[in-house]
N, C-alpha and C positions, 0 to 999 in steps of 0.2 A: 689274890686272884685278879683282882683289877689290877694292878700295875702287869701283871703278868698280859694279859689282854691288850695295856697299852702299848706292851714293849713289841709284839704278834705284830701290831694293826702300824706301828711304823716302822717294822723291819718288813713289811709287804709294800708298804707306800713307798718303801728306797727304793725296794728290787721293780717296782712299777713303772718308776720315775725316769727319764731319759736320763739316761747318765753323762749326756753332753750340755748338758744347761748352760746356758752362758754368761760369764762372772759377769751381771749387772754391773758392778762396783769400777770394772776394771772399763767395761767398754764407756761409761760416764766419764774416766777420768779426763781423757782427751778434752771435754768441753771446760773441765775446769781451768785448763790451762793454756786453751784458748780463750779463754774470757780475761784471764789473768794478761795474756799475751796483746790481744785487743785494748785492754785498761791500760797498758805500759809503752803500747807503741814498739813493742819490739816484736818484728816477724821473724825475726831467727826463732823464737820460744815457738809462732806459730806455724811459722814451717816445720819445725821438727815430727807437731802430732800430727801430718799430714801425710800421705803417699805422695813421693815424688812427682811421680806419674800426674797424680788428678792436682796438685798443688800446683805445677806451671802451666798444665792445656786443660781444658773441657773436657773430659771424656765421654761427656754426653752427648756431643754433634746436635744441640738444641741452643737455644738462645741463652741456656744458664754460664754460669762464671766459673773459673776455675778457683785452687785454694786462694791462692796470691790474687785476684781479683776482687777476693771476697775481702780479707784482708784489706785491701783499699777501701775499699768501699762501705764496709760494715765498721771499718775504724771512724772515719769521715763525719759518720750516721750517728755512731755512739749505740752500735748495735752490738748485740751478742746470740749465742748457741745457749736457750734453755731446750735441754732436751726432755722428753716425759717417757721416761722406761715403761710406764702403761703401756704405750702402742707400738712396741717392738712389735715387727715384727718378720717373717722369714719369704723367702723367696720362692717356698712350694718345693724344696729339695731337699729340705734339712740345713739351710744355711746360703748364702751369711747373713750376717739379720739386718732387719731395715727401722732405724731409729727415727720416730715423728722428734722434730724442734720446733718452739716456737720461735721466731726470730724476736728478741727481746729489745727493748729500748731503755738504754741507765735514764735518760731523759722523760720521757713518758711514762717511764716504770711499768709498762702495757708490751703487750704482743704488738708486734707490727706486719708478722706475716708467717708464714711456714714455712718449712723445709724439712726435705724424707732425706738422711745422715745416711751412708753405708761406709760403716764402720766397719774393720778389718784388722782378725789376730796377726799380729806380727811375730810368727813362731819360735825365728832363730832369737829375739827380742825378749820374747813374752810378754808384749803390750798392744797394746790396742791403738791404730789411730783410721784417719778419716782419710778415706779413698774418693770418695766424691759427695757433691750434694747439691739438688733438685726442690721448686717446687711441685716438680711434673711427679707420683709417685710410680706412674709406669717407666718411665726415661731409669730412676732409678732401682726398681726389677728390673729391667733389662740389664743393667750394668751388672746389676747382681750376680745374674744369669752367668755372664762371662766370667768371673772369678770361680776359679776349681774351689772343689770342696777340699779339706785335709783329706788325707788317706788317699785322697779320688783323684784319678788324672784323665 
């Protein structure tokens, strides 16, 4: 009778649950391979997990840097992307979600600062990479905003 209870209480927590949850796993991957890319000095690796788009210009029209800027400057530093999947999180629409990082130091082995990641499924791909990134977290809602949802045009 009790297993039978357990099997009840989480075939109701599936059917409750959004069934568009977002593969944690997959949207982190990006940073691992920017940090790999950052550690080796090759931008080709970090360009790759980037959107074309936000990796050559600012999409933000604010004072922040584009991918390739950050790239310079974050290599220089001996920075990196620690992100914390705790504080994903979404745009007020259902999507696309907004990633806290801390900007990490291999030299300080400390935070040196933040930044809000908006990460983006790459569908015909099936991977995840980085569209833009702010310390401002409205600058990045806002860009959110402008990316369509799936299904939604």
């Amino acid at each position: 009778m009790k297993k039978m209870v357990w099997v009840v209480f989480f075939m109701l927590l599936a059917f409750l649950l959004p069934a568009d949850q977002p593969d944690i796993s997959g949207m982190l991957r990006p940073f691992q391979w920017l940090e790999a890319a950052l550690k080796t000095d090759n931008e080709a690796l970090f360009r790759t997990h980037w959107q074309p788009a936000g990796y050559m210009e600012n999409l933000l029209g604010t004072e922040e840097f584009s991918g390739h800027d950050i790239f310079i400057q974050w290599k220089a530093n001996g920075w990196y992307f620690k992100p914390d999947s705790s504080k994903l999180q979404q745009d007020g629409r259902g999507g696309p979600y907004i990633l806290y990082c801390d900007i990490w130091s291999w030299d300080q082995n400390a935070s040196v600062g933040e930044v809000w990641a908006l990460p983006v499924y790459v569908q015909e791909k099936k991977i995840w990479t980085i569209l833009a990134v702010s310390s401002d977290y409205q600058a990045i809602v806002y860009l959110s905003r402008q990316v369509p949802l799936m299904g939604k045009q």
